[in-house]
C-alpha positions in Angstrom: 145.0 -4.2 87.7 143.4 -7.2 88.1 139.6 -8.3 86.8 136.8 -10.2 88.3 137.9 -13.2 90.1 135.9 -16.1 88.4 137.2 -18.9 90.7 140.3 -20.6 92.2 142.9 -23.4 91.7 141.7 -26.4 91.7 143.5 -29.1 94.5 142.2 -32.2 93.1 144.2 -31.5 89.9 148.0 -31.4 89.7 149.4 -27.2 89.2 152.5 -27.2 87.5 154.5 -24.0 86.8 153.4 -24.1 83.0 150.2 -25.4 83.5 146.8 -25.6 86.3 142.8 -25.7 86.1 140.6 -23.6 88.1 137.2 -24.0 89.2 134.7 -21.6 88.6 132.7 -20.2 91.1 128.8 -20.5 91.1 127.6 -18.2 88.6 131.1 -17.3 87.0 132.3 -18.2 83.4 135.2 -18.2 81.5 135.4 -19.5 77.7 138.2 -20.4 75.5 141.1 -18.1 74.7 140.1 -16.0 77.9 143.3 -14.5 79.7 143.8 -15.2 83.2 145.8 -14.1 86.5 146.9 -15.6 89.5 149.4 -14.5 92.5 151.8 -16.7 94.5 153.9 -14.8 97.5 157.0 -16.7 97.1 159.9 -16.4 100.0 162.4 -14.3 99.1 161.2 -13.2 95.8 157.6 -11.2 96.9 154.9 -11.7 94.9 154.8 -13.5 91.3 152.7 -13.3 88.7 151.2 -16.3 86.9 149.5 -15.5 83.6 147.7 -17.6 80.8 145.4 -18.7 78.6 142.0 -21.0 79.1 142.3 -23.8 76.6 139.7 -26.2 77.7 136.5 -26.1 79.7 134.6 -28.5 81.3 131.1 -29.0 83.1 130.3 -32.1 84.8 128.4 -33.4 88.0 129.7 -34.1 90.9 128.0 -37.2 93.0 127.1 -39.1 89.8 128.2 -42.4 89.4 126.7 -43.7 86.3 125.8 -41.6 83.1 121.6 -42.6 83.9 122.5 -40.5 86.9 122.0 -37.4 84.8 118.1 -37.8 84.2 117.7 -38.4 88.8 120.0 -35.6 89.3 118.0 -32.9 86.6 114.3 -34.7 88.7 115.8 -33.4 91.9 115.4 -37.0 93.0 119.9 -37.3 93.4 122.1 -34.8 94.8 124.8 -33.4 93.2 126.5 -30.1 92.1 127.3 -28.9 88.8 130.7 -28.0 88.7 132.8 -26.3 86.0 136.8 -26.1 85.3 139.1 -25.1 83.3 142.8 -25.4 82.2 144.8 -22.6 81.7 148.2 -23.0 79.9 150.5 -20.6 81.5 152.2 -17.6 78.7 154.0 -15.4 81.4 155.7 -15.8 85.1 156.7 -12.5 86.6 159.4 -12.5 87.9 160.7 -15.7 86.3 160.4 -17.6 89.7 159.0 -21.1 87.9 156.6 -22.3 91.0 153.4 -23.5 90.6 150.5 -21.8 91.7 148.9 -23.0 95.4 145.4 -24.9 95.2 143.4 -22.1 96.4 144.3 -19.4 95.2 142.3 -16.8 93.4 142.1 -16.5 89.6 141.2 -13.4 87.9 140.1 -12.5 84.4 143.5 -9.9 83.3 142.9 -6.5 83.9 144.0 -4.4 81.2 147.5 -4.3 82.1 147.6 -7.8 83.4 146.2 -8.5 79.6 149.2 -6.8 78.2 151.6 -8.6 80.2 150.5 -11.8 80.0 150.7 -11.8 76.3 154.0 -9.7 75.9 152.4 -6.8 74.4 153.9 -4.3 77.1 157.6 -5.6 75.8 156.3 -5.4 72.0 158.1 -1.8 71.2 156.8 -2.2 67.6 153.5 -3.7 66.9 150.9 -3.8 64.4 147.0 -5.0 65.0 145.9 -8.5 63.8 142.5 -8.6 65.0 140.7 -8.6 68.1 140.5 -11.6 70.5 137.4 -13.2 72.2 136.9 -10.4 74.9 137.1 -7.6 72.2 140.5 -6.2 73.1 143.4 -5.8 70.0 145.5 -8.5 69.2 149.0 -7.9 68.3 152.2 -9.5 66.2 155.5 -8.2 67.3 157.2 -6.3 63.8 160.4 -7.8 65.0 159.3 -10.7 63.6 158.1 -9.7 60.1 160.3 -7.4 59.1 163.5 -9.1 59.5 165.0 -7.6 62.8 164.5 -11.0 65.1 163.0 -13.2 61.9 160.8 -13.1 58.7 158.0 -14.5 56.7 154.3 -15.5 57.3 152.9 -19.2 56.5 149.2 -19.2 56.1 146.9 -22.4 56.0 143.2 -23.4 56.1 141.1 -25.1 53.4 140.0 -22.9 50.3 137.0 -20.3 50.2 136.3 -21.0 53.9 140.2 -20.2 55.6 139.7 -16.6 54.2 143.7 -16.5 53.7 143.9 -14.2 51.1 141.7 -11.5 53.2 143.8 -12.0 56.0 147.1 -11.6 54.3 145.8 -8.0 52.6 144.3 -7.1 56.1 147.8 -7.7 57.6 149.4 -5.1 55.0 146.7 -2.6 55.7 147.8 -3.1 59.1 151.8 -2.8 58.5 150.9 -0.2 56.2 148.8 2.5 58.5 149.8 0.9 62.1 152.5 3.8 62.1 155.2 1.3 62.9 157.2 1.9 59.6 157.3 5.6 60.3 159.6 7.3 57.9 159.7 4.2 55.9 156.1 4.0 55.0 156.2 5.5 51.7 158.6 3.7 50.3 157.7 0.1 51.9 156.2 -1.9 48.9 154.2 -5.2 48.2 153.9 -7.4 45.5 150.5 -9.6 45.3 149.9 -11.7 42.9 146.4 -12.6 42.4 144.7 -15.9 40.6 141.1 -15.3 42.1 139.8 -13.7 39.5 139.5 -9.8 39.8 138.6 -9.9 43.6 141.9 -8.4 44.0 141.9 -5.7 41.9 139.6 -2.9 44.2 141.4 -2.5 46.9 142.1 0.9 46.6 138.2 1.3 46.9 135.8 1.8 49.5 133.7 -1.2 50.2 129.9 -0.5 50.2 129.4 -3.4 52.8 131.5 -1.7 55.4 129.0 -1.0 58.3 129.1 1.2 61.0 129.9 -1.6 64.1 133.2 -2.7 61.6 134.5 0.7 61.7 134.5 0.7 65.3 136.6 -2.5 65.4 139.1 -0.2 63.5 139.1 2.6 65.7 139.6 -0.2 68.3 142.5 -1.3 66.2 143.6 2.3 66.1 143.8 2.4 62.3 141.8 4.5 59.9 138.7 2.8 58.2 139.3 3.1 54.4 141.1 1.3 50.8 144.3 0.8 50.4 145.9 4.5 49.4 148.4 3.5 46.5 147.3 0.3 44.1 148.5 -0.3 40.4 147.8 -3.3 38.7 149.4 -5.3 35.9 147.6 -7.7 33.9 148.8 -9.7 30.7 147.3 -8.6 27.4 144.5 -10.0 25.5 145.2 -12.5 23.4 145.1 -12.0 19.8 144.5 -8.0 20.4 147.9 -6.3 18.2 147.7 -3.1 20.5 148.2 -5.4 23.7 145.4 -3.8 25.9 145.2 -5.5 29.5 143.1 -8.1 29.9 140.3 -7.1 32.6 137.4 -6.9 32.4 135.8 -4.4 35.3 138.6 -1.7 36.5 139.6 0.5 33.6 141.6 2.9 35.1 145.3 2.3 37.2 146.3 -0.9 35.4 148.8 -1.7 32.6 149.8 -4.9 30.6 153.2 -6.8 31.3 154.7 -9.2 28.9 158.3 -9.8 27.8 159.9 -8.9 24.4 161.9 -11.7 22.6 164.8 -9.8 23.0 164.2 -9.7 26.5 163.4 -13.2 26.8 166.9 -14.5 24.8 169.0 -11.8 27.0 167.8 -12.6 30.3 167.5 -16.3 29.7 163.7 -16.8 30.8 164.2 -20.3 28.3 164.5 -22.5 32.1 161.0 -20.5 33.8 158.8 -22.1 30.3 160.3 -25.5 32.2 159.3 -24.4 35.4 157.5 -27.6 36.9 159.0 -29.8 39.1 158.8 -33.1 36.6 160.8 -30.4 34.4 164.0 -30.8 36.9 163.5 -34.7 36.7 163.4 -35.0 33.3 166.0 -36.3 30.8 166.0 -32.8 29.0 166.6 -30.4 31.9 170.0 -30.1 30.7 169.5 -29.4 27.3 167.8 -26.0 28.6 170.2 -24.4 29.9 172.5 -25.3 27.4 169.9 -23.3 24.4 169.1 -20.7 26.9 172.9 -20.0 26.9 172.9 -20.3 23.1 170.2 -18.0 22.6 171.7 -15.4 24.7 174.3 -15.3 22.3 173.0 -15.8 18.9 170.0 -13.8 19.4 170.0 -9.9 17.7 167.4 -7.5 18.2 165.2 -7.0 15.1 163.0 -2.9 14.5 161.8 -1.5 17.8 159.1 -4.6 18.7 161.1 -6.7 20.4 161.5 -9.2 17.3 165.0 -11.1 17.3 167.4 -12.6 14.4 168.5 -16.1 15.9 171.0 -17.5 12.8 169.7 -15.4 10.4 166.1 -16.5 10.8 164.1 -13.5 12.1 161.3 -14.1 14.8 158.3 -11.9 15.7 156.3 -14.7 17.5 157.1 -17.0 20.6 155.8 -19.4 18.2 158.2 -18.4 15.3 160.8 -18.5 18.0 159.7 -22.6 19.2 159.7 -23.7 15.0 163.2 -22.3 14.5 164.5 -24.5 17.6 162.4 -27.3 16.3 164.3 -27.0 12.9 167.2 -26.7 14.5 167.8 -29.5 16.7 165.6 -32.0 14.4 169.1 -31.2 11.7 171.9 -33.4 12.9 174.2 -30.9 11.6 173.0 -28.3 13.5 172.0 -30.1 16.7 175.5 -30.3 18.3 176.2 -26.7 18.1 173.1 -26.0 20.0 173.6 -28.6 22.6 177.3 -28.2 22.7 177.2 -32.1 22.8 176.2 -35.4 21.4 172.7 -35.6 22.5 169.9 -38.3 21.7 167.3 -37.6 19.7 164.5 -39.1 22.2 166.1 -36.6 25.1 165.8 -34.2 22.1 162.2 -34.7 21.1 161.1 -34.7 24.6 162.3 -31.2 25.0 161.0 -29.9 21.9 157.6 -31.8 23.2 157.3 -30.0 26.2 158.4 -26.8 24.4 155.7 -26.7 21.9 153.3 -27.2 24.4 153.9 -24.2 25.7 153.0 -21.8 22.7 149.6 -21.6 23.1 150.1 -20.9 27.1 152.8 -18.1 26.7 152.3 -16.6 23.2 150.3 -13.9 24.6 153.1 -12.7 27.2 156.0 -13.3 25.3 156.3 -11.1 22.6 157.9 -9.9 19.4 155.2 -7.5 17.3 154.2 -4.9 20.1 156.0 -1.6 20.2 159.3 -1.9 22.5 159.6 1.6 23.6 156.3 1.0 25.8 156.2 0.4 29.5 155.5 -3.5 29.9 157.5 -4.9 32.7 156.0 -5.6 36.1 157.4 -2.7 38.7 157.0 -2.1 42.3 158.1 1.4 41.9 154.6 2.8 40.3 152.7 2.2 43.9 152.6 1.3 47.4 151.1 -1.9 46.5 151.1 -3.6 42.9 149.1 -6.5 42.2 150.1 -9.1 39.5 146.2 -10.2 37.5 147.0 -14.1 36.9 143.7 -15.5 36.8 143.3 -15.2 32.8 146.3 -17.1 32.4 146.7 -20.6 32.1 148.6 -22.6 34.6 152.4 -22.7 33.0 151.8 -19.6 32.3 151.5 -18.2 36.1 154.5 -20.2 36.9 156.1 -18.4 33.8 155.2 -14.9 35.0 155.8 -15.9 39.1 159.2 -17.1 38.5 160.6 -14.2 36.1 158.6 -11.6 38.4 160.4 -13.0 41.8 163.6 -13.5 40.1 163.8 -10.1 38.8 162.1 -8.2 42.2 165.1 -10.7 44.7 168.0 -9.4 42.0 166.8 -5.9 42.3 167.2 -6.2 45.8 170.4 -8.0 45.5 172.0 -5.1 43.9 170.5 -2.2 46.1 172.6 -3.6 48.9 170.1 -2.3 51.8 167.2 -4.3 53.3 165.5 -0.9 53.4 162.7 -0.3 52.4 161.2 -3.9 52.3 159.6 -5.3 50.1 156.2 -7.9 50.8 155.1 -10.3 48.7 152.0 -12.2 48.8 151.9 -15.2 47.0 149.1 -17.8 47.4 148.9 -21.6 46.3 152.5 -21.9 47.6 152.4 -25.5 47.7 152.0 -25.3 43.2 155.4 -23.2 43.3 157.2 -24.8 45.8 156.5 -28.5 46.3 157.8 -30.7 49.0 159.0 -33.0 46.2 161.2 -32.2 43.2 163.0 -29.0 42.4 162.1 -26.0 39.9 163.8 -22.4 38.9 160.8 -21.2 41.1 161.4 -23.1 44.2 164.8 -22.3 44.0 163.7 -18.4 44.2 161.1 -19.2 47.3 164.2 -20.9 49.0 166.4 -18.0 48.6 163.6 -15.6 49.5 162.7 -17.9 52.9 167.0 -18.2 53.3 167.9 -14.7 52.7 165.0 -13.0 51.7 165.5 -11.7 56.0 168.5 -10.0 55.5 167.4 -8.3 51.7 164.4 -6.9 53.2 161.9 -9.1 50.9 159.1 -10.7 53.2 157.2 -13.4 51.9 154.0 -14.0 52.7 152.8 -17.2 51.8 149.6 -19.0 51.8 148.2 -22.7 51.1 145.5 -25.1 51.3 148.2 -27.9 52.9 151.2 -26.6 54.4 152.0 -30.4 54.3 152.8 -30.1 50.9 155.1 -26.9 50.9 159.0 -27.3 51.1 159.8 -27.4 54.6 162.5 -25.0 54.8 160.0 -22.3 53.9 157.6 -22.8 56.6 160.2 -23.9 59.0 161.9 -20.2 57.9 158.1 -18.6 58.8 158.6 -16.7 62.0 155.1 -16.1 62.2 152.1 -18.7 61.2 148.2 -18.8 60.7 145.7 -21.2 60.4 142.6 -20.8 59.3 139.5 -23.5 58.8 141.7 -26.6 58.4 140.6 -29.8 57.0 140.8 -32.7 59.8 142.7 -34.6 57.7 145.5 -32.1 57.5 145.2 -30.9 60.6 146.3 -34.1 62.2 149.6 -33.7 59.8 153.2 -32.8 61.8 153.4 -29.7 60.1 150.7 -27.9 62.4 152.8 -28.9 65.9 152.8 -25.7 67.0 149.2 -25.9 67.5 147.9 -27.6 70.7 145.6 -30.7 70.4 142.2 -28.9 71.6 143.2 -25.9 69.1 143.9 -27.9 66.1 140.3 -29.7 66.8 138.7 -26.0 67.0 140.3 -25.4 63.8 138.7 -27.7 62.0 135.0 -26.1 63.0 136.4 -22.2 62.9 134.4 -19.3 61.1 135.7 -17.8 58.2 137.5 -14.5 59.5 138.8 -16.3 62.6 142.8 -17.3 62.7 145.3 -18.9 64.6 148.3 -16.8 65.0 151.5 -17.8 66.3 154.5 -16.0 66.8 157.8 -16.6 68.7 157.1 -14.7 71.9 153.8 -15.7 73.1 154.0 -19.7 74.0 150.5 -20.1 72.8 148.3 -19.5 69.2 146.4 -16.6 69.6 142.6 -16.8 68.3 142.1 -13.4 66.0 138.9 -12.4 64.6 139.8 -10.0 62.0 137.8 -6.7 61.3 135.5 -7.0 57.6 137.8 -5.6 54.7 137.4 -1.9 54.3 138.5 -2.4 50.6 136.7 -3.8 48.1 137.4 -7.7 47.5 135.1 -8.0 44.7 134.0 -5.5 42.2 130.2 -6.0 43.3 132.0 -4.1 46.6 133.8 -1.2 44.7 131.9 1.7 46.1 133.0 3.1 42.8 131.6 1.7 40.3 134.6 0.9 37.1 132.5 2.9 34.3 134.0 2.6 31.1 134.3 -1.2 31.0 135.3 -2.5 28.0 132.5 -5.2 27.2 131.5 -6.3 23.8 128.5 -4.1 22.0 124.9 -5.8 23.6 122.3 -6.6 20.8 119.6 -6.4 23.7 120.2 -2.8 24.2 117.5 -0.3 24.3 114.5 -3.1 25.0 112.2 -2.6 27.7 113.5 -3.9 30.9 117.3 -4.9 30.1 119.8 -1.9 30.7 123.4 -1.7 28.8 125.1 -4.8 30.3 122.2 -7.4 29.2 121.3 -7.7 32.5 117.5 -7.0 34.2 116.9 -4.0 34.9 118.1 -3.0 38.4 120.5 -6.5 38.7 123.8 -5.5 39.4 126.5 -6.0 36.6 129.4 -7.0 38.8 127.3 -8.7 41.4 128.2 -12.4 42.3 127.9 -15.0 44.6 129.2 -13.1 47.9 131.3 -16.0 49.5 131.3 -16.3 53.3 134.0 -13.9 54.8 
C-alpha cells in the first residue's frame, strides 16, 4: 500500500505525535501538499499508522558557516552536502495510539489506499469531487457537511477577478449535481444563483468551445460526465421604459423570463422595509416609520383592472412613482400624517423618510409595477429548473438588495411551510459582505442569519462568496462548515477570520493561480489545495458553443458595407467576444 520511500525522520528535529520533518534522501523529492506515511510498532498495540501532509520544504547546506560560504562550497573549494527536509503536519493516526514517530524511520509517499486514509476519504460514505490535488488524484468534501446531516454552508474568499469564486462555487453544483450522491433526490434538488457579473452566468447550460481534450480527462478522473449544466432558466428584470416588459439581456434569447412585482403585490406582502434595505436604513431616525406605512398600506391598498394597479385612499396608482407622490402628499398633510404613522411624528424624521424614498424611484420603477398585465408569469421560481439564475447586473445597486431580499425571503418561507428539509435547496450568492455587513443590521441580513441559523435544518444551503470575509457577519461564516480561499490579498489574509489556515498556507495564498483553492472541512485537520477542472459550461457568451441567434440588438446603419457583418463589427470579429479573464 505504501509508495516510494523519499526519506526518513529526521533526529535533529523534535517528532511530536501531530507533527515531524523528514529528510529526503539523495535524489528524492517531495513538494507541498504531498501526502505522506510512516509506521511505528508500538508495544501492545502492533503497528500504527502515521499519516500527513508536507507543509514546508527546505534546502540548505550543511558545513556552511557563513552565507559567503555558498560561492566556496558551489567552487568545490568547501565541503558540504546539500540537504533537504520537510515538515509534515500529521491528518490521521491509525489506530489512535498518539506516539510520535521514531527518528529513523522510513517515510513514504501514500499509496493509493494510504492516500485515502490519511485524508478520511475511505470514512467519507457520501462524497462529491472538488478538484484534483498536487499529485493528480481527486479531491473530496464530505456531503455530510453541505447538505445539512453533520453541518451546512460554504464561505468563499479571495480577491476579485483573480480568486475565481464564482467558477468554483458553479463547479461545486455541477459536482453535487452529477457526483450521484443525491441519488433519488437529484431531480428535485434546486439552486438559486444570483448573478451581478454581467451575463457570464447566463450559458451554463451550454457547451464551452474552450473545453479541451486533457480537461475532459480531469473529469473522467473526477468520475463525472464532461458537459453544461442539464436544467437552467433565467430571470432577468425588464427593460426599462419597454410597456410589454421584455427581459432585459442582451445575448440568450431563449429560456429566460422577466420578474418584477405588481403594486398589489408590493402593498400585500409588505416589500415597503426591502426599498430600506441598507444597513444606515436600520440606524436611521425613520426605520420606524416603515414598518408602520408598510402596515398601513397592507390595509388601505385595493387592487385596481388586471395590471397590478392599486387604490390607496381613493387615489389610484399605476406607477411605483405614482405610489411614492401619494405618500409624499400624505405625510407632508398634518391631518393626514398621524393616521399613517399611528403617532405624533416630526416632520424632519418625516422628510428624511420620504428623502430616502424618493430616491429610490428611478432604481425600482422598472421592477415594481402597476401597468403590465397581472395574469402573466413574473415572479422568480425555483420550480421551472434544476438551476435558476437571478440576472442583477442591469440593475442598480438598491435595486439588487431590493430583488435579493424579497427573492430569499420568499424562497426561506416557502421552505418554512413545506415542513421537510427535502429536497434542498442551494443558493449562491456573491458579494456577501454588501448584504450582510459586520456592522449594522438590514431586512437582508436578518434573512442571511436565519438562513446560516436554520437554513441546516430547512434544507436551504447557502453558498456564499466575498472579496473580505473580514467584513461578513460572523455568525455566517462561523455557521460555514465548509470554507475556501482563493488568491487573498496579504492584507486580508493576515486578518483573524482566515485562522483556520496555517501560517505557510495563508502566505501561498497570497501568490496562488486562479483555479487553485483552499478547502477546508471539519474532518481533515488540514486545508486541502484543489485545482479545479476548466468549466465545461460556458461562463461567457464568447464560450456558448451555441451561438444565442436571435439577439435582440438595435437595427445597424453599417449593414450591408463591404467588410462589416450584421452586428457592426469586422468581418470575422466575434460579436460576443471579450476580454477572456484569467481562469
Amino acid at each position: 500500500m505504501a509508495g516510494e520511500a523519499v526519506g526518513r525522520v529526521l533526529g535533529t528535529q523534535a517528532a511530536s505525535p501531530l507533527s515531524f520533518w523528514i529528510g529526503l534522501a539523495p535524489g528524492k523529492v517531495v513538494q507541498l501538499d504531498d501526502v505522506v506515511v510512516t509506521r511505528r510498532d508500538v508495544p501492545g498495540y502492533g503497528p500504527v499508522l502515521m499519516a500527513g501532509v508536507v507543509t514546508t520544504v527546505e534546502a540548505r547546506h550543511e558545513g556552511a558557516a557563513y552565507d559567503s560560504d555558498v560561492f566556496l562550497i558551489a567552487d568545490g573549494a568547501l565541503p558540504a552536502a546539500v540537504i533537504e527536509v520537510a515538515e509534515v503536519r500529521v491528518t490521521r493516526v491509525e489506530p489512535e495510539v498518539f506516539v510520535p514517530p521514531l527518528p529513523g524511520s522510513t517515510v513514504h509517499l501514500a499509496g493509493a489506499a494510504d492516500r485515502e486514509q490519511a485524508l478520511y476519504f475511505d470514512v467519507m460514505d457520501r462524497r462529491i469531487p472538488l478538484g484534483t490535488g498536487r499529485d493528480g488524484q481527486p479531491l473530496y468534501v464530505n456531503f455530510d457537511f453541505l447538505d445539512g446531516t453533520r453541518g451546512a454552508h460554504v464561505s468563499i474568499s479571495g480577491v476579485s477577478g483573480v480568486a475565481t469564486k464564482t467558477s468554483f462555487a458553479t463547479f461545486l453544483l455541477y459536482s453535487i449535481f452529477n457526483s450521484g450522491v443525491l441519488q433519488e433526490e437529484a431531480a428535485n434538488t434546486k439552486a438559486l444563483i444570483f448573478s451581478v457579473k454581467g451575463e457570464d452566468l447566463l450559458f451554463l447550460d451550454h457547451d464551452n468551445v474552450r473545453l479541451d481534450e486533457n480537461a475532459r480527462k480531469v473529469y473522467a478522473r473526477l468520475g463525472l460526465p464532461a458537459r453544461p449544466f442539464g436544467s437552467v432558466h433565467v430571470f432577468a428584470p425588464p427593460r426599462p421604459g419597454d410597456p410589454n416588459g421584455v427581459p432585459h439581456v442582451a445575448a440568450r434569447t431563449h429560456g429566460v423570463s422577466a420578474f418584477y412585482w405588481t403594486l398589489v403585490e408590493f402593498c400585500q406582502d409588505e416589500l415597503l422595509r426591502f426599498v430600506f434595505a441598507d444597513a444606515d436604513d436600520e440606524r436611521a431616525g425613520y426605520s420606524l416609520l416603515v414598518g408602520q406605512i408598510g402596515a398601513r398600506l397592507k390595509a388601505w391598498a385595493e387592487p385596481v383592472g388586471d395590471g397590478g394597479a392599486v387604490m390607496v385612499r381613493g387615489t389610484a396608482c399605476r406607477t411605483f412613482s405614482d405610489l411614492v407622490e401619494l405618500l409624499s402628499d400624505q405625510l407632508q398633510d398634518e391631518g393626514e400624517r398621524i393616521q399613517w404613522t399611528g403617532a405624533q411624528t416630526p416632520l424632519g424624521t418625516v422628510n428624511a423618510f420620504l428623502r430616502r424614498l424618493r430616491s429610490a424611484v428611478r432604481p425600482l420603477s422598472p421592477i415594481i409595477r402597476g401597468d403590465l398585465p397581472f395574469f402573466r408569469s413574473h415572479s422568480v421560481k425555483t420550480s421551472d429548473a434544476q438551476v435558476s439564475i437571478v440576472d442583477l447586473h442591469n440593475l442598480p445597486e438598491r435595486a439588487q438588495r431590493f430583488v435579493v431580499g424579497v427573492v430569499l425571503r420568499g424562497e426561506f418561507h416557502h421552505k418554512e411551510s413545506s415542513g421537510t428539509a427535502k429536497p434542498l435547496l442551494f443558493v449562491v450568492l456573491d458579494e456577501l459582505n454588501k448584504y450582510a455587513p459586520r456592522e449594522g443590521d438590514s431586512p437582508i441580513k436578518e434573512i442571511l442569519l436565519d438562513v446560516a441559523e436554520r437554513g441546516r435544518s430547512l434544507g436551504v444551503i447557502l453558498i456564499g462568496a466575498q472579496q473580505t470575509a473580514s467584513e461578513v457577519e460572523r455568525r455566517i461564516v462561523a455557521n460555514s462548515a465548509v470554507r475556501v480561499a482563493g488568491r487573498l490579498d496579504p492584507a486580508e489574509a493576515a486578518r483573524s477570520e482566515y485562522g483556520w489556515l496555517p501560517p505557510a498556507v495563508r502566505e501561498r495564498a497570497t501568490i496562488a493561480k486562479p483555479g487553485t483553492m483552499f478547502v477546508a472541512q471539519p474532518e481533515i485537520p488540514v486545508p486541502l489545495a484543489v485545482a479545479f477542472p476548466f468549466p465545461a459550461w460556458a461562463t461567457r457568451p464568447s464560450e456558448a458553443a451555441t451561438r444565442p441567434g436571435n439577439a435582440r440588438t438595435p437595427a445597424d446603419p453599417f449593414q450591408g458595407l463591404p467588410g462589416v457583418e450584421a452586428s457592426g463589427a469586422p468581418a470575422g470579429a466575434d460579436p460576443f467576444e471579450e476580454d477572456i479573464p484569467p481562469f
